[in-house]
C-alpha positions in Angstrom: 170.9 -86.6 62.9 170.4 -83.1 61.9 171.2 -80.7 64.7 171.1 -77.1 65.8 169.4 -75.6 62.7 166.2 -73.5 62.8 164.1 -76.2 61.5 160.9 -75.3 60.0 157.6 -77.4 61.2 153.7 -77.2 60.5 153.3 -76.1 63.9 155.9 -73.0 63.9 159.7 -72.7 63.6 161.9 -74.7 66.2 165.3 -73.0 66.8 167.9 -75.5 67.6 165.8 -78.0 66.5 166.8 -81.8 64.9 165.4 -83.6 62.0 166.7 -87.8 62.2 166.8 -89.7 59.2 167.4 -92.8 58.8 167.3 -94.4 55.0 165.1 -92.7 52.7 162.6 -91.3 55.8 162.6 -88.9 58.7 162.1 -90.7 61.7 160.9 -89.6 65.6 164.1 -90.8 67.3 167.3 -91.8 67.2 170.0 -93.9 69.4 172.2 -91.5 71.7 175.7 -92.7 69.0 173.8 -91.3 66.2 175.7 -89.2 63.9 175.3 -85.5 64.1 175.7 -83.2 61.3 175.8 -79.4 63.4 173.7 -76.7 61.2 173.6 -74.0 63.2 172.9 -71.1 61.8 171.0 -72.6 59.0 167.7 -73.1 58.2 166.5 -76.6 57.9 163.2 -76.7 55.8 161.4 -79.0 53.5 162.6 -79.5 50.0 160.6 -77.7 47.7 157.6 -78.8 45.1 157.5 -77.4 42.1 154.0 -78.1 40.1 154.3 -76.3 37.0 158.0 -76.7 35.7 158.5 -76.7 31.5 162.6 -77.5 32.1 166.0 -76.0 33.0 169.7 -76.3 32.9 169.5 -76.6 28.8 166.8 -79.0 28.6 163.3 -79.4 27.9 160.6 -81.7 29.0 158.7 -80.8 25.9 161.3 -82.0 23.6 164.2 -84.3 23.0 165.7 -87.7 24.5 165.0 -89.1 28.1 168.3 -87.8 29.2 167.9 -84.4 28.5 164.8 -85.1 30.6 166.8 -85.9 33.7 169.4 -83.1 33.0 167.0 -80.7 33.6 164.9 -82.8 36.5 168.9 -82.9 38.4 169.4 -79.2 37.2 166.3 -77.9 39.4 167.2 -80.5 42.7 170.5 -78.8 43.1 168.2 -75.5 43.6 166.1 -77.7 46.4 163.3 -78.4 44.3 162.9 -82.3 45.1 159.6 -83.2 44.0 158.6 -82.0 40.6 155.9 -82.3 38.2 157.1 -81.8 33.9 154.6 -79.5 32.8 154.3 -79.5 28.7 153.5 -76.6 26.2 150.4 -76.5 23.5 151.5 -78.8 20.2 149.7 -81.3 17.8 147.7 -84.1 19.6 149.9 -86.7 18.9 153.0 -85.2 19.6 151.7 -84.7 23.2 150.6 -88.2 23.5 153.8 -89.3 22.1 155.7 -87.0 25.0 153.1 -88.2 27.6 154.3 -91.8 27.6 157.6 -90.9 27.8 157.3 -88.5 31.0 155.0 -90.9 32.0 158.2 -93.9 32.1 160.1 -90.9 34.7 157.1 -90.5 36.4 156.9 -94.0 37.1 160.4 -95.1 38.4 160.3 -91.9 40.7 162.0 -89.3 38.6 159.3 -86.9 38.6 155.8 -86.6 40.4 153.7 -86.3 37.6 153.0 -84.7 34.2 151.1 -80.9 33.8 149.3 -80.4 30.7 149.2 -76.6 29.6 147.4 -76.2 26.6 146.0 -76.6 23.7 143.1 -76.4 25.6 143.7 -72.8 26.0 141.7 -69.4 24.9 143.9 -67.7 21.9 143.0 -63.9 23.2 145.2 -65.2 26.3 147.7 -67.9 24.5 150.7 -66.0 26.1 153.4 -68.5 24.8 151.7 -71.0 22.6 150.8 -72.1 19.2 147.7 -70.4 18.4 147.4 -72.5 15.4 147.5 -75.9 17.5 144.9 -74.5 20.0 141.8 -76.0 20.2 138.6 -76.2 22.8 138.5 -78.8 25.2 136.8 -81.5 24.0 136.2 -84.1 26.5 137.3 -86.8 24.3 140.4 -85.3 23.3 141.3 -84.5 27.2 140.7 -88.1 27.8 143.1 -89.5 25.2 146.2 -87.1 27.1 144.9 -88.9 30.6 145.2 -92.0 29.3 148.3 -91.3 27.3 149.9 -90.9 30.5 149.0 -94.0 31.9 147.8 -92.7 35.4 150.5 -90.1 35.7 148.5 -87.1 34.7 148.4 -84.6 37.9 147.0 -81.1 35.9 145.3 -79.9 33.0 145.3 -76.5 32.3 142.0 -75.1 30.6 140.2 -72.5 29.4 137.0 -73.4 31.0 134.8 -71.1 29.3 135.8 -72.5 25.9 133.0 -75.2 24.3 133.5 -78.2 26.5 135.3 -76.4 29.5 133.1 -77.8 31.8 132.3 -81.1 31.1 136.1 -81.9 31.1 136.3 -79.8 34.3 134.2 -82.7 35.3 135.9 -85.5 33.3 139.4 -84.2 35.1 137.8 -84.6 38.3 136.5 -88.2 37.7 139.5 -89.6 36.7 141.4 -87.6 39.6 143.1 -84.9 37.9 143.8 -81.4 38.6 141.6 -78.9 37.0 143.5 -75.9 36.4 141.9 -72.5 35.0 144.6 -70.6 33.0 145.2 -68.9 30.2 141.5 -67.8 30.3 139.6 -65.1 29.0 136.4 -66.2 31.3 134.1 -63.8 33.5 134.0 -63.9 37.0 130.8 -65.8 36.9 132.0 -68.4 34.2 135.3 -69.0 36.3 132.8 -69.4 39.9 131.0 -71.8 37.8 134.3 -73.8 36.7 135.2 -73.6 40.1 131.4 -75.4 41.6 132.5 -78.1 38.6 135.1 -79.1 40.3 138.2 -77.0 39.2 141.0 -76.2 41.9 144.1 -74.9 40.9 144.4 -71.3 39.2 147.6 -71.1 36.7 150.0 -68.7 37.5 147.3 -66.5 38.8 147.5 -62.6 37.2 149.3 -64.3 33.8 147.5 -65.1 31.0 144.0 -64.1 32.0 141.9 -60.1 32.2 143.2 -57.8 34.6 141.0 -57.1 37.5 138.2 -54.5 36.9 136.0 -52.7 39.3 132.4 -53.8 37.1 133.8 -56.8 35.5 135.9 -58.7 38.1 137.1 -61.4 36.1 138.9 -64.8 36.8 141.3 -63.1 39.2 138.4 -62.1 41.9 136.5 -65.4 41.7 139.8 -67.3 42.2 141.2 -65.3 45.0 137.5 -65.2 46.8 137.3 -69.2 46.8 138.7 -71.6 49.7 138.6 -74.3 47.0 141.4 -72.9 45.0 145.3 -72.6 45.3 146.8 -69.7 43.1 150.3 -70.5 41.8 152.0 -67.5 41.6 155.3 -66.9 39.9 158.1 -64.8 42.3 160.3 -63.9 40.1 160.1 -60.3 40.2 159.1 -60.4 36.1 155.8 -62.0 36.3 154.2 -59.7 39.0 154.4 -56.4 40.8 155.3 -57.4 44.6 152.1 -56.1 45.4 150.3 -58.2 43.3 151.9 -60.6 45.4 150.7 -59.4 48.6 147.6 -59.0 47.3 147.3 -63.0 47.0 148.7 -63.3 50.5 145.9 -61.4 52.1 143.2 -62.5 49.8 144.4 -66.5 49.8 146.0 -66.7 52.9 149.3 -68.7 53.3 147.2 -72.3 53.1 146.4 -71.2 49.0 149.2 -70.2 47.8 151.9 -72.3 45.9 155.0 -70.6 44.4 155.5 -72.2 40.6 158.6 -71.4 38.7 157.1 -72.0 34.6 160.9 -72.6 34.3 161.6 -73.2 30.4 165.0 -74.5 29.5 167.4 -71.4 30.2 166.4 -71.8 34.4 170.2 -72.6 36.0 171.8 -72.7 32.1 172.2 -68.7 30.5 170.6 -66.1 28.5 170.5 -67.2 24.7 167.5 -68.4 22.3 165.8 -71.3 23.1 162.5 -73.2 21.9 159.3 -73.6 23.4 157.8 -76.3 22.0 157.4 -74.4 18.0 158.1 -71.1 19.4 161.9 -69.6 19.3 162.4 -67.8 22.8 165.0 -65.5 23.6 166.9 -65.2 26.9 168.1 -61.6 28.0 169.0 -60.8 31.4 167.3 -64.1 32.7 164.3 -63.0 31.0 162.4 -65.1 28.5 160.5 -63.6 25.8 158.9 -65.0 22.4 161.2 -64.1 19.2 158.2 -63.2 17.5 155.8 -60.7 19.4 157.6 -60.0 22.6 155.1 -62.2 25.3 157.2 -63.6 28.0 158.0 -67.0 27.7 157.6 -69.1 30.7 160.8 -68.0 33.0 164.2 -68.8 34.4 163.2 -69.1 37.5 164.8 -71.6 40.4 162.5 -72.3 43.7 165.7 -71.2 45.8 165.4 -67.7 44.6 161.6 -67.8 44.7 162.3 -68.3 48.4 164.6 -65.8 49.0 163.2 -63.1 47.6 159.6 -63.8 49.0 161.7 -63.5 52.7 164.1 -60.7 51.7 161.8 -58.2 49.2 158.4 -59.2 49.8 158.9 -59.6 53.9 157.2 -62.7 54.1 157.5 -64.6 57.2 159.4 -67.9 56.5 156.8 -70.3 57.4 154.1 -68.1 54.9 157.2 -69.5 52.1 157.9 -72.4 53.2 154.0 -73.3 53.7 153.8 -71.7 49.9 157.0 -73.3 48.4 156.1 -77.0 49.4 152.9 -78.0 51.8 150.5 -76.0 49.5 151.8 -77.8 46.9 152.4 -81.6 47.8 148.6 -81.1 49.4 147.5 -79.9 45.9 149.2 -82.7 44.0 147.9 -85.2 46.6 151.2 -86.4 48.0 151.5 -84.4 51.3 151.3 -87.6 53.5 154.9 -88.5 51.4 156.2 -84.8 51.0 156.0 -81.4 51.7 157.1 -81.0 55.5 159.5 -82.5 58.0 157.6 -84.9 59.8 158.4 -88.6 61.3 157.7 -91.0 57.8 158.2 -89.0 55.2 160.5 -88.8 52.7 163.8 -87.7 53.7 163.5 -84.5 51.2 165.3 -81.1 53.1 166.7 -78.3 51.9 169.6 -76.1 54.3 169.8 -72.3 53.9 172.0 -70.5 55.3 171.2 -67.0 57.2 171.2 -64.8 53.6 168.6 -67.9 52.4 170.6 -69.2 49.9 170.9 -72.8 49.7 173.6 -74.6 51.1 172.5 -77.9 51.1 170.0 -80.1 49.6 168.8 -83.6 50.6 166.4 -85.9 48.4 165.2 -89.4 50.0 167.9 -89.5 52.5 171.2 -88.6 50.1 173.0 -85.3 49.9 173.1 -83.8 46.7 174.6 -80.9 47.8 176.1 -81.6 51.5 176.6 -78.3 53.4 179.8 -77.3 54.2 178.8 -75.7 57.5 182.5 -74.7 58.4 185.9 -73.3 57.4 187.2 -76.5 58.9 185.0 -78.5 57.1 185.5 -76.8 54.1 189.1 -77.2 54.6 188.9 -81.3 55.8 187.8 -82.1 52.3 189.4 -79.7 50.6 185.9 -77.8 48.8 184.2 -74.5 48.6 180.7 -74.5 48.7 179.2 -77.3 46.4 178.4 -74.8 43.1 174.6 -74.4 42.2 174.8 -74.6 38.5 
């Protein structure tokens, strides 16, 4: 039993409230000899759900061996993120196949929630960080040989919708029960309201990749913010937007359509240095990740942990706006909310501990510590440990 921490529910923010687990679940009650674990002072929320993640701690889920794969999975569960979806990068058809069955083997035992496919079908005037030479239009057919490569584990496709074949695999996604994702898009605002009437609901990493908002031609960013059908991901990293770009979503979305992403490539929780994204040499300065070759930002390094913190501590927001942002918004999207996403009697035992400054302290993923908070000198001191370090 979980005690004394300012626990963070649908309904509003309980101070001195208790979350019970038992096994892998949170349960409604507990017998009065239950073991308590005092967090006051803390706050207890739900562990975070990251739907558009490329990698971290060295690794990447676009490349290399299965264990490299969990690397960075465990990297980004030490920053709270427990649920996460691999998202992969534009390459050759087969290749992404190929990589499809093998997320799809994590996916399937529980190590991740899914796979994210960003590009190739993607509009080259706003590739951002892909392959222009592997891009190609959405051809129905070649989207449905990626859902079936993933054998059922497919949660996104991000498209250019306005591209030949946009949106009939806007509809194909949606048959077949698959997020439909507008992103890196050079589409008017009435080709994206017609995306969106075809079934489309997510917008990637809204402001990124896609024309700037303009007072005659309103473009993608307008129709997505105007629509209760669709959640904007946004990326808080303090790179990827101005914080009033930010607060501009707030107001337009509200707190039930927004979903904090981190686009993490490899360097999240590992260094600055060069890296590759999928064909494309990256380099890391400063924690920021930019293409070798032409300068575009690269995906980022970001953690969901500092996401968090700075949307409470720079942008203002209230906590429950974050934590509604960081992990309902997206469990609901990725259609898992009645397993994750909030701390509530049957679901999974997935919590995250912050301490008063919001940085995380503890982390809990289907009822085991990953990182157990030391909430006391004496604590600290009984086992002989500093705070567990967040790599």
């Amino acid at each position: 039993m979980l005690t004394g921490a300012d626990v963070v529910l649908p309904t509003g923010t309980v101070h001195g409230g208790r979350v019970i687990v038992e096994g892998t679940r949170i349960i409604g009650s507990a017998p009065d000899d239950a073991r308590r674990t005092d967090l006051s002072g803390h706050y207890l929320v739900p562990g975070f759900v990251d739907m558009h993640n490329h990698g971290g701690g060295g690794a990447s889920f676009t490349s290399g061996p299965v264990e490299d794969i969990l690397k960075g999975i465990h990297t980004h569960r030490l920053h709270g993120t427990t649920t996460l979806v691999a998202s992969t990068v534009t390459g050759d058809m087969d290749g992404l196949a190929q990589r499809a069955g093998l997320l799809s083997e994590l996916a399937e035992q529980g190590d991740l929630a899914g796979i994210h496919f960003e590009g190739p079908f993607i509009s080259p005037c706003r590739k951002g960080a892909h392959s222009e030479e592997l891009l190609r239009d959405p051809d129905p057919a070649e989207v449905r040989k990626l859902i079936d490569a993933a054998r059922g584990q497919a949660r996104m496709v991000t498209l250019a919708t306005e591209l030949p074949g946009g949106i009939d695999s806007v509809r194909l996604l949606v048959e077949h029960g698959v997020i439909a994702a507008i992103g890196h898009t050079d589409a008017t605002y009435e080709q994206t309201a017609e995306a969106i009437d075809a079934g489309a609901t997510v917008a990637t990493h809204l402001f990124n990749a896609m024309p700037t908002l303009g007072h005659r031609a309103p473009g993608p960013i307008a129709a997505l913010l105007e629509d209760e059908r669709i959640t904007v991901e946004l990326i808080n990293d303090g790179v990827h937007l101005h914080p009033a770009s930010l607060q501009l979503a707030f107001h337009h979305a509200g707190r039930g359509r927004v979903a904090f992403i981190t686009d993490a490539m490899d360097a999240a929780g590992f260094g600055d240095g060069r890296y590759m994204l999928g064909p494309l040499e990256v380099e890391v300065a400063d924690g920021v990740a930019r293409l070798v070759e032409g300068g575009s930002i690269a995906g980022s390094t970001l953690t969901l942990d500092r996401a968090f913190k700075r949307a409470v501590t720079v942008d203002r927001l209230p906590v429950e706006d974050v934590v509604s942002a960081i992990s309902a918004n997206p469990a609901r999207q990725l259609g898992l909310y009645d397993r994750v996403g909030s701390l509530e009697p049957g679901k999974d035992a997935n919590l995250v501990v912050l301490d008063a400054g919001f940085d995380v302290v503890g982390v809990m993923r289907r009822g085991e510590w990953l990182v157990e908070p030391l909430t006391g000198p004496a604590d600290r001191a009984s086992r002989g440990l500093g705070r567990p370090p967040l790599l």
